[in-house]
C-alpha positions as a printed NumPy array, in Angstrom:
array([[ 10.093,  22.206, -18.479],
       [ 12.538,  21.429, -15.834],
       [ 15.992,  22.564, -14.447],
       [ 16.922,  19.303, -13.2  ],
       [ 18.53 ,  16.833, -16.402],
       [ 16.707,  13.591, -16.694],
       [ 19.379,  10.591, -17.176],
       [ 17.889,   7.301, -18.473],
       [ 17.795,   5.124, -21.734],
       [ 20.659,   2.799, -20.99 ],
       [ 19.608,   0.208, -18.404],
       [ 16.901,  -2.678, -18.542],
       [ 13.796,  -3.679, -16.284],
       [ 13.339,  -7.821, -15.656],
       [ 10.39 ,  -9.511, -14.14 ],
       [ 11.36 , -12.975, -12.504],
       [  9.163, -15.304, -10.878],
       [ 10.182, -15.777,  -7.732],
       [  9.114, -19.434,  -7.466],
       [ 10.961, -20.966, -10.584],
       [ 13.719, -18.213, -10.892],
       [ 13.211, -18.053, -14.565],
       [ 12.843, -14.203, -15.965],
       [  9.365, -14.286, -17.432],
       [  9.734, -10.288, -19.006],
       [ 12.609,  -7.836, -20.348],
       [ 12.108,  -4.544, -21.245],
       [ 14.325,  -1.544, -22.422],
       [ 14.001,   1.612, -19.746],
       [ 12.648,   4.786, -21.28 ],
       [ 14.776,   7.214, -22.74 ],
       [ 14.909,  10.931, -21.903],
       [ 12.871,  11.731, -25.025],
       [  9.979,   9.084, -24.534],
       [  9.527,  10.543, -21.464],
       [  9.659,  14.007, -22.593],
       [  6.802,  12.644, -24.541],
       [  4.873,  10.439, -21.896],
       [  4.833,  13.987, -19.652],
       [  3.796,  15.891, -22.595],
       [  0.781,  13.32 , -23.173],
       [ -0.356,  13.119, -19.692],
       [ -0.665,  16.684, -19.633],
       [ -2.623,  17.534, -23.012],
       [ -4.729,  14.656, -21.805],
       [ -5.637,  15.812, -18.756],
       [ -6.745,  19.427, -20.225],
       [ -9.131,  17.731, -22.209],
       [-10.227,  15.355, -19.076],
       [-10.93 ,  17.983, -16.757],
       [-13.602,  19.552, -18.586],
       [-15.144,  15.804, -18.978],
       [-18.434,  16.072, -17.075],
       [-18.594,  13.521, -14.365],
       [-20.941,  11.173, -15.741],
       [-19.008,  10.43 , -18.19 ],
       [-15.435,   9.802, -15.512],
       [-17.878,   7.866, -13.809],
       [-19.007,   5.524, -17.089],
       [-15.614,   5.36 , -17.528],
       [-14.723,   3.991, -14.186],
       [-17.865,   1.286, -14.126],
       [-16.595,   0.094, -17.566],
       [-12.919,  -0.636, -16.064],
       [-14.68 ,  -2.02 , -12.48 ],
       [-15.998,  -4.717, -15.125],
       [-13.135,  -5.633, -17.31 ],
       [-10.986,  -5.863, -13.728],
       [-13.341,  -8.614, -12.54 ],
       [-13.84 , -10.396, -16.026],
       [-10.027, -10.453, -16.271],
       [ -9.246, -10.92 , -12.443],
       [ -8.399, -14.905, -12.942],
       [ -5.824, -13.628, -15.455],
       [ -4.725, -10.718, -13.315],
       [ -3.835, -13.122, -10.361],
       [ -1.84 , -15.489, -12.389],
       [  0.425, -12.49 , -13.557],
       [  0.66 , -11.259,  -9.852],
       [  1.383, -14.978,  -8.82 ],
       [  4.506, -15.143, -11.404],
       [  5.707, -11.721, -11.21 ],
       [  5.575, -11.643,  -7.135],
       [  4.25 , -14.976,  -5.383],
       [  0.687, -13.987,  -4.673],
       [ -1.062, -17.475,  -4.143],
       [ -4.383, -16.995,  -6.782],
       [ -6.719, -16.324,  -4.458],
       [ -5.324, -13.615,  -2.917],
       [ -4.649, -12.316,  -6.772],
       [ -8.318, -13.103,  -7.956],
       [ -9.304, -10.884,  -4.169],
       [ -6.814,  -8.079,  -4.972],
       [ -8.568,  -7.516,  -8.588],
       [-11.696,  -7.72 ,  -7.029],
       [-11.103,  -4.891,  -4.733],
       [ -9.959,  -2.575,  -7.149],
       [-13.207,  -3.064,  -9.049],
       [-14.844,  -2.101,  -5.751],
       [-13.19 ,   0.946,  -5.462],
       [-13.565,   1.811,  -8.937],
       [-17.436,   1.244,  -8.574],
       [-17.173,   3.455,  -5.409],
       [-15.829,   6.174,  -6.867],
       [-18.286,   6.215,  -9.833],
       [-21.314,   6.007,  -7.54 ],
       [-19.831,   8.97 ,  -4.998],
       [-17.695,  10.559,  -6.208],
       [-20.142,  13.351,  -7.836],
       [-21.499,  13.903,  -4.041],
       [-18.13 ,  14.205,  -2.972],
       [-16.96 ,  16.925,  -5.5  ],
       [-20.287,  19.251,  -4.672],
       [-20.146,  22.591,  -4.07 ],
       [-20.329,  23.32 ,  -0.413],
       [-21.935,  26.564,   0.036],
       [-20.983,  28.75 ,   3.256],
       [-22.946,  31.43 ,   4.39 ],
       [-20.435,  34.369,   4.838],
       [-21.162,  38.433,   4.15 ],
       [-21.073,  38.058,   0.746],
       [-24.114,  36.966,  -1.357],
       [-22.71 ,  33.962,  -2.335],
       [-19.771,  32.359,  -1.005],
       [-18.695,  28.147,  -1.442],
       [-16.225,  25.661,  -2.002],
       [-15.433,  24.183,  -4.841],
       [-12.887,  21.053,  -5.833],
       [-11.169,  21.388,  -8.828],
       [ -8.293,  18.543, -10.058],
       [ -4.786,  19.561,  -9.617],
       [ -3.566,  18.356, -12.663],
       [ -0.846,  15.397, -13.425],
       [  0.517,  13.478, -10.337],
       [  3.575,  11.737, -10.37 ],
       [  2.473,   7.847,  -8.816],
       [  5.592,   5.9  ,  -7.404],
       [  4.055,   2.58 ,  -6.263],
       [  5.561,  -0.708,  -4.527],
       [  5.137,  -4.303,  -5.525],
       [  3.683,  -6.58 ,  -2.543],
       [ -0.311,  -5.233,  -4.067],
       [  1.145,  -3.897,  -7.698],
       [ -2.85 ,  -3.579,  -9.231],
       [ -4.337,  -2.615,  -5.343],
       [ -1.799,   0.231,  -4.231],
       [ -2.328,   1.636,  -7.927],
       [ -6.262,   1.54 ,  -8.06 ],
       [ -6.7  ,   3.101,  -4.553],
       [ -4.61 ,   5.936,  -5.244],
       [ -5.837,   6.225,  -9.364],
       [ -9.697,   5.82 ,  -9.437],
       [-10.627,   8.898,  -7.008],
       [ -7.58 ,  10.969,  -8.912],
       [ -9.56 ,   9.95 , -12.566],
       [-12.663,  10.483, -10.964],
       [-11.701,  14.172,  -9.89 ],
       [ -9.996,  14.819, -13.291],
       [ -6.731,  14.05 , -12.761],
       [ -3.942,  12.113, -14.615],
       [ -1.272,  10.708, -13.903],
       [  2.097,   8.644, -14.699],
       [  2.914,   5.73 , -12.738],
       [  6.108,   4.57 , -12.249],
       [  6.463,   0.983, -10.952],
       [  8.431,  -1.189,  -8.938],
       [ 10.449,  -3.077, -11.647],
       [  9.87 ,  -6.854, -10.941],
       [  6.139,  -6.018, -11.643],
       [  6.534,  -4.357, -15.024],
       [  3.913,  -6.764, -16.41 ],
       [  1.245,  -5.642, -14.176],
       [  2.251,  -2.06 , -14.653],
       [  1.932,  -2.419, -17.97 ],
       [ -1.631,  -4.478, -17.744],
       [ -2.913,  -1.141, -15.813],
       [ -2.328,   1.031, -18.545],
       [ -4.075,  -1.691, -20.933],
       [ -7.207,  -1.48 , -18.868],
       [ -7.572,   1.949, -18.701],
       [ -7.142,   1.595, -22.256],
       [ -9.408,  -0.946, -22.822],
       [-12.394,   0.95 , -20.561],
       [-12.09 ,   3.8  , -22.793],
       [ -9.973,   6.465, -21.003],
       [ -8.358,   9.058, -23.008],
       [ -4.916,   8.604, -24.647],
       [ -1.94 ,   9.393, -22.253],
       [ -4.129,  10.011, -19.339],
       [ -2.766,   7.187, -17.372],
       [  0.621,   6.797, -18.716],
       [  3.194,   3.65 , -17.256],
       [  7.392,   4.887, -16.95 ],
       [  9.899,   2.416, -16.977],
       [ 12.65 ,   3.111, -15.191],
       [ 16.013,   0.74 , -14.662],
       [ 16.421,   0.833, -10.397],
       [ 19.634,   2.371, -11.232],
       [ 18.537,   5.82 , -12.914],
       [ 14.953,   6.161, -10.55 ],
       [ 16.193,   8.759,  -8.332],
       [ 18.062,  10.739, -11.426],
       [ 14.192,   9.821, -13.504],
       [ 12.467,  10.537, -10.791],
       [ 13.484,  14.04 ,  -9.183],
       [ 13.596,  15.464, -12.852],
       [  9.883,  14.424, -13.601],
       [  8.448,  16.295, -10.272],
       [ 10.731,  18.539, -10.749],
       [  8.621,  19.656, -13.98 ],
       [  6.291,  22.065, -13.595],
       [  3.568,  19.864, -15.676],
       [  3.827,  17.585, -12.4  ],
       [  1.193,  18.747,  -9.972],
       [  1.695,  16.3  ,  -6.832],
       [  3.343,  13.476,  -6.132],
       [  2.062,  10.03 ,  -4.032],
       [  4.269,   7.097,  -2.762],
       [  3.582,   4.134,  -1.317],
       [  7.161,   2.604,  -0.745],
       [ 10.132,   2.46 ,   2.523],
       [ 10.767,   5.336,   4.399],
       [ 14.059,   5.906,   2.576],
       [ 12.029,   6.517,  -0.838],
       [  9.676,   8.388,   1.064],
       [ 12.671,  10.74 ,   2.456],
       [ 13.994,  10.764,  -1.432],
       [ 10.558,  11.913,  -2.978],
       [  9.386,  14.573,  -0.014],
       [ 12.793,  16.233,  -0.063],
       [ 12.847,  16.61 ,  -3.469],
       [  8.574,  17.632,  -3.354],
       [  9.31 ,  19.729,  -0.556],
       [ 12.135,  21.758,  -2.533],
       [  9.67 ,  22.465,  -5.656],
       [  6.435,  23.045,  -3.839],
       [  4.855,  20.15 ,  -5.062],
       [  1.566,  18.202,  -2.801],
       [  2.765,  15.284,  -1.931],
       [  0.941,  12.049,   0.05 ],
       [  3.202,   9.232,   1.189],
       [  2.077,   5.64 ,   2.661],
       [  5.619,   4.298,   4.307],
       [  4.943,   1.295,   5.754],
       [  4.372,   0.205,   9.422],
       [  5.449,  -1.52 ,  12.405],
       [  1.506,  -2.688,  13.254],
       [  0.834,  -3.623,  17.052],
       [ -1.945,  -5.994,  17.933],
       [ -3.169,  -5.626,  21.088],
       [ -4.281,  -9.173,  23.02 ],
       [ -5.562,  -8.228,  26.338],
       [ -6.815, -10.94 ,  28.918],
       [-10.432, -10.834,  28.418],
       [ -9.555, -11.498,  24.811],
       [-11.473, -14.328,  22.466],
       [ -7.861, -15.907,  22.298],
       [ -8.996, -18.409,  19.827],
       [-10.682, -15.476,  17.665],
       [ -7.284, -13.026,  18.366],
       [ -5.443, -16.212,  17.055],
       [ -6.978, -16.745,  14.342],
       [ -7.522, -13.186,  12.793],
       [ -3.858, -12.097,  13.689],
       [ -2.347, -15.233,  11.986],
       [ -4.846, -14.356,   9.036],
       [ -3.494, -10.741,   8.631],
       [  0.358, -12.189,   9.257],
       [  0.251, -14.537,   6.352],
       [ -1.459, -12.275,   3.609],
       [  0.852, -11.921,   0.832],
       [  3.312, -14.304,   2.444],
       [  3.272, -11.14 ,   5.052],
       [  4.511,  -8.906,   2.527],
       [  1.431,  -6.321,   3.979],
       [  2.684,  -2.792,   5.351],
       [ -0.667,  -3.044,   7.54 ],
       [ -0.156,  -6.401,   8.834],
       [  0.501,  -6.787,  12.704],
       [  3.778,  -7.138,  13.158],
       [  4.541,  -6.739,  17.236],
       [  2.09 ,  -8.916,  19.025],
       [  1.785,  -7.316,  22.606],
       [ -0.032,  -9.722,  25.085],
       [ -1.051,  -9.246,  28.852],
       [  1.232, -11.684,  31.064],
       [ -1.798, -13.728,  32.18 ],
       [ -2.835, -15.072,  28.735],
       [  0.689, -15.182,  27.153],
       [  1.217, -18.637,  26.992],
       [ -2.096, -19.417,  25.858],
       [ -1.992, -17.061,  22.849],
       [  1.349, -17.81 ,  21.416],
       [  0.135, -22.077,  21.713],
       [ -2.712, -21.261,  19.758],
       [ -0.72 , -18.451,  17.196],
       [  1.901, -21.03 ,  16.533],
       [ -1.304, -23.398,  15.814],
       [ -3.143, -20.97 ,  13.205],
       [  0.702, -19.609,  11.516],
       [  2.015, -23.052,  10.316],
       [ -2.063, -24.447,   9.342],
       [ -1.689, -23.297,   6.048],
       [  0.52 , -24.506,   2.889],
       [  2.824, -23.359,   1.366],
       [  4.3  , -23.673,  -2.409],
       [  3.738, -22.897,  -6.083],
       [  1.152, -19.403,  -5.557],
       [ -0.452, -21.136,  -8.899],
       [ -1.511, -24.301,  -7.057],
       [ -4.615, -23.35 ,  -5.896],
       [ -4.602, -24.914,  -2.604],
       [ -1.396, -23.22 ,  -1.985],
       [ -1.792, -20.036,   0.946],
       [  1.643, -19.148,   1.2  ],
       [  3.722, -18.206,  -1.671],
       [  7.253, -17.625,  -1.796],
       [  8.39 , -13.715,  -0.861],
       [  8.775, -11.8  ,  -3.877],
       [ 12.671, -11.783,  -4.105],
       [ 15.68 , -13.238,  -2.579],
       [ 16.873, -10.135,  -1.257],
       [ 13.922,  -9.498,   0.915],
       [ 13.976, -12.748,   1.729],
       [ 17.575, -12.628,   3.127],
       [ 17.085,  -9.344,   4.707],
       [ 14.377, -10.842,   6.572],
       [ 15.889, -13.683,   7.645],
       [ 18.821, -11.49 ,   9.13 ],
       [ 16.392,  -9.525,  11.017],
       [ 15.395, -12.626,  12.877],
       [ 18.804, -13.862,  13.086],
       [ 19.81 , -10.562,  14.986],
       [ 16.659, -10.645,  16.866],
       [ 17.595, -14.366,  18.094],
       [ 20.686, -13.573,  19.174],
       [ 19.325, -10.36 ,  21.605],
       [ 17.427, -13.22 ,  23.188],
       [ 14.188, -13.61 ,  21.067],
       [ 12.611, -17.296,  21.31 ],
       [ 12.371, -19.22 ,  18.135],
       [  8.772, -20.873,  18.555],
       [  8.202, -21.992,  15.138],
       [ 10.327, -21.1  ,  11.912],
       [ 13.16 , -19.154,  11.665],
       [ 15.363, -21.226,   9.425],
       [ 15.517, -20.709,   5.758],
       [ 13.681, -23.996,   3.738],
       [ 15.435, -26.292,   1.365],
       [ 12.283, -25.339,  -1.587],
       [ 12.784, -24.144,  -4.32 ],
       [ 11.774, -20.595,  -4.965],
       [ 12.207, -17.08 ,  -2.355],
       [ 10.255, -18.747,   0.55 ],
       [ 10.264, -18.301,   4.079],
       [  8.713, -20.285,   6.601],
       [  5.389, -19.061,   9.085],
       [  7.805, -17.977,  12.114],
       [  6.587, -16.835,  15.281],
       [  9.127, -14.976,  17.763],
       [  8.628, -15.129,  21.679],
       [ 10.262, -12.968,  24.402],
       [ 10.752,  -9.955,  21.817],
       [ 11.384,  -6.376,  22.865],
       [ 12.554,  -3.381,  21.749],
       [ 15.861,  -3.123,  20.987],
       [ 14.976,  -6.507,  18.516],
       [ 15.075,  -5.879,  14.858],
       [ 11.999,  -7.686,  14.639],
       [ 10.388,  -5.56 ,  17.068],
       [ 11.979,  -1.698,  16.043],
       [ 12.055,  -2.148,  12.273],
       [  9.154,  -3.223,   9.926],
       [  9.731,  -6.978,   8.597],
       [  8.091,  -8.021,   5.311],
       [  7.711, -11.601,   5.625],
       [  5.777, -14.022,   8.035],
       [  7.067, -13.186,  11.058],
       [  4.991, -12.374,  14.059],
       [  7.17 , -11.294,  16.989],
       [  5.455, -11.307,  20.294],
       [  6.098, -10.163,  23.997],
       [  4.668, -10.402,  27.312],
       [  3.555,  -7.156,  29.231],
       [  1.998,  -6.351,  32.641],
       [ -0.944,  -4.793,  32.298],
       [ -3.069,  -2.429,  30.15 ],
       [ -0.985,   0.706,  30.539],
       [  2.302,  -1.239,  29.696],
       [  0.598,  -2.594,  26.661],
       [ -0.303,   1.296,  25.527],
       [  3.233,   1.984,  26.186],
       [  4.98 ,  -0.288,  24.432],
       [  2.351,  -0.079,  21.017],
       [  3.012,   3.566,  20.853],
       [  7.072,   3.335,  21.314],
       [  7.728,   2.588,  17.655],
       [  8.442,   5.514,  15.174],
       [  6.226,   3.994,  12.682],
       [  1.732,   4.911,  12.602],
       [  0.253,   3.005,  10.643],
       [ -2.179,   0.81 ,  12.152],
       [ -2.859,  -1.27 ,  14.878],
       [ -5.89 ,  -3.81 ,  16.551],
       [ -6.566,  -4.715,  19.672],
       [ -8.636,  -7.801,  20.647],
       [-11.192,  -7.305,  23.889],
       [-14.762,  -8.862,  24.277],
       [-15.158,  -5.465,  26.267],
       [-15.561,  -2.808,  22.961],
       [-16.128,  -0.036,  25.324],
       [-12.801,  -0.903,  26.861],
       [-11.044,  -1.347,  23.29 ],
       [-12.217,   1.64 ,  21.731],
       [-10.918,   3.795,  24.737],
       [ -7.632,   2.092,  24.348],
       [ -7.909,   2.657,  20.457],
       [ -8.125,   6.149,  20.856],
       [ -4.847,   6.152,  22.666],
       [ -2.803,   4.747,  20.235],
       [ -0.795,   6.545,  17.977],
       [ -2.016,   4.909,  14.517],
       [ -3.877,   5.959,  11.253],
       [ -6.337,   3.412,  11.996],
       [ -7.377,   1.297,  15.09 ],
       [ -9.133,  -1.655,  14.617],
       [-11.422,  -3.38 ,  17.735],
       [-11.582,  -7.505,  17.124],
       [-10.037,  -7.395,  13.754],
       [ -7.223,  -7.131,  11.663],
       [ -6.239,  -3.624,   9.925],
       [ -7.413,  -3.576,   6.257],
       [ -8.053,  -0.691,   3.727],
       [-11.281,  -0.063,   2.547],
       [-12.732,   3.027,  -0.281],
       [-15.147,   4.23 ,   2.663],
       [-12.795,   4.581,   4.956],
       [ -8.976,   7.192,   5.161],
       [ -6.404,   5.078,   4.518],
       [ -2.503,   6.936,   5.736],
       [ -0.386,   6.537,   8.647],
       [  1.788,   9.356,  10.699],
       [  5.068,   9.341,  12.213],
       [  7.569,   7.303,  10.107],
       [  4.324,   5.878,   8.5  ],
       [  4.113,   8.663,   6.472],
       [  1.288,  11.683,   5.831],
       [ -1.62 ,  12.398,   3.564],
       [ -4.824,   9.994,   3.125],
       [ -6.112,   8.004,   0.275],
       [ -9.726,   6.391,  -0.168],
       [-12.918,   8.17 ,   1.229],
       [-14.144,  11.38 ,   0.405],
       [-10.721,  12.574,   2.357],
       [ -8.196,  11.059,  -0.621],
       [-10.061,  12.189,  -3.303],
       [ -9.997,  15.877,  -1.774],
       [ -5.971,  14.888,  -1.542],
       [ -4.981,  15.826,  -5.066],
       [ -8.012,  18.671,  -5.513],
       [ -7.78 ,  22.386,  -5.155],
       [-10.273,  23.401,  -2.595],
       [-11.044,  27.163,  -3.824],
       [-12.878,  29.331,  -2.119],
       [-15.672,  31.856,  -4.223],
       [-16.458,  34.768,  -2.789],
       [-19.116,  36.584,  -4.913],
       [-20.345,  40.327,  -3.256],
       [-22.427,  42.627,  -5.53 ]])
């Protein structure tokens, strides 16, 4: 079904826990044939699927919104040993995907209407039909969230689709498919790859290569994002990419500074700050500098941090060493272009891939810490004149993600939110995805949408009938 040679079967996936070190799953990579097969499957079951009526997609989804949350305790403790997520934050992340699952049941009939147009014909409309198979490369830092968001409107609309994984969080990949499963989806309609890091770009440009592939979505680093578009872009295949983000929050001086704290230390910590719609760059008017980064420095190192299965535990360790130590060299780099060490900075003597709540002062750009997106706790701040500069400087990264700004004037933050150059603009809180609401970035951020009516029309075919007698 494809030019392109798929090269795979040799090599290994490993889960390790990132707190002990000790690898907790090993499995054997696909070979060429399986997936041969797992394609094959996906697509036979989604010819059946799409003639499903949506009632029954719907029952489908409400059945797997309940086994999510009466298996979410479980869920979190495989998130907290495959990645570091503290349980609470797992038991939350299983939750959501229930939510979305349940919001797709209850709309997503509305949202697939017919939308008639009057025209010169005697009936013309719209109609949404599913695209077929989509190809669903997703990251680690949320491995059930990323996948739910982008896989309940895309089941709901009569897709399938094969997910490929981020290897340290086979287990969870593999507990997706066994809840579709067990909520009474069809055979092979949500199918799991395992692929070796080694052989994904061979594995992965032969399966959208196929023409049985419809789309494709990523949520990963701009790099993979380059990888997958270039090779979607040379077979004509839809394509919806979430890259990541350099988030600015906005503190202006008629800010709550105690509330702007607060919620931007919140946001900065989730996931040990392993959150592509975290802030990041925290931009503050001259006049309430000081103040802010006291009280920051306060709210970043209240919390504590250790084993993510301790339950009073808020910050786990970061998912691996090596993002670990390539965070730590962006803030060495940054401290030597004459960034302010405030708190943190210094790798811990614990056991396990942690890295302490650090908060940067006197960044600018030109900082790694400031130019490049950094997964880990690390807030990096910087002092600006006045409300222009602040618009300025927010909008000089590549990256679109997000971004907040914190006011007690909402008139005045929602004119500056319009400025900026973001996917989403949040007034007095922190940047969060939610199924009502688009979810994509532009810029280095990526394109496309997921959640609200607008992702599920993402992977449709919006045909036009014209009907004249």
């Amino acid at each position: 079904m494809s030019n392109r040679k798929i090269i795979s079967g040799n090599g290994f996936l490993e889960s390790i826990n990132p707190y002990t070190g000790e690898i907790i799953g090993s499995w054997s990579e696909h070979t060429a044939f399986e997936i041969e097969g797992i394609i094959n499957n996906a697509h036979s079951a989604f010819l059946d699927w799409k003639e499903t009526s949506l009632q029954k997609r719907a029952d489908a989804l409400m059945r797997l919104a309940a086994l999510l949350e009466s298996r979410k305790v479980d869920l979190a403790r495989l998130m907290a040993v495959e990645m570091g997520k503290p349980l609470a934050q797992g038991v939350s992340e299983a939750e959501k995907c229930a939510w979305v699952c349940r919001y797709y049941a209850e709309n997503g009939a509305e949202f697939l209407k017919n939308e008639i147009v009057k025209t010169d014909a005697d009936l013309s409309y719209i109609c949404f039909q599913p695209l077929g198979v989509i190809f669903a490369v997703m990251p680690w830092n949320f491995p059930f969230w990323q996948l739910f968001r982008f896989a309940a409107p895309a089941v709901m609309a009569g897709n399938a689709f094969i997910l490929k994984h981020s290897p340290n969080v086979t287990g969870c990949a593999l507990m997706i498919k066994t809840l579709f499963q067990d909520a009474g989806f069809p055979p092979g309609l949500t199918e799991v790859l395992l692929v070796s890091e080694k052989h994904v770009p061979e594995v992965s440009a032969g399966i959208i290569a196929d023409c049985r592939i419809k789309a494709v979505t990523l949520t990963g680093s701009v790099q993979a994002g380059r990888a997958v578009a270039a090779v979607a872009g040379a077979e004509v295949r839809k394509c919806v990419l979430e890259l990541g983000g350099s988030d600015p929050a906005i503190i202006l001086e008629d800010a709550d500074l105690i509330h702007a704290a607060r919620i931007s230390a919140f946001s900065r910590l989730i996931n040990a700050g392993q959150n592509c719609i975290a802030s990041k760059r925290f931009i503050v008017v001259e006049s309430v500098y000081n103040e802010f980064l006291k009280l920051l420095v306060t709210e970043m190192t209240s919390g504590k941090i250790g084993n993510p299965l301790d339950e009073e535990i808020s910050l786990g360790p970061l998912a691996r060493y090596d993002i670990r130590d390539r965070l730590h060299q962006q803030v060495i780099e940054s401290i030597a272009k004459g960034a302010e060490v405030l708190t943190g900075g210094e790798i811990p003597e614990l056991q396990g891939a942690f890295y302490p709540p650090t908060v940067l002062g006197n960044c600018r750009n030109g900082m790694p810490v400031f130019d490049e997106e950094t997964f880990g706790p690390v807030a990096a701040v910087c002092s600006v004149k006045d409300e222009k500069e602040v618009i300025d400087i927010a909008n000089s990264s590549p990256f679109g993600l997000g971004a907040s700004v914190f006011t007690e004037n909402s008139a005045r933050g929602e004119r500056i939110a319009l400025k900026l150059e973001a996917g989403a603009c949040f007034v007095n809180a922190f940047v969060r995805s939610d199924p009502r609401l688009p979810f994509g970035g532009i810029g280095l951020s990526g394109f496309g949408r997921e959640l609200s009516r607008n992702g599920m029309l993402e992977f449709m075919n919006c045909k036009t009938v014209y009907i004249d007698s």
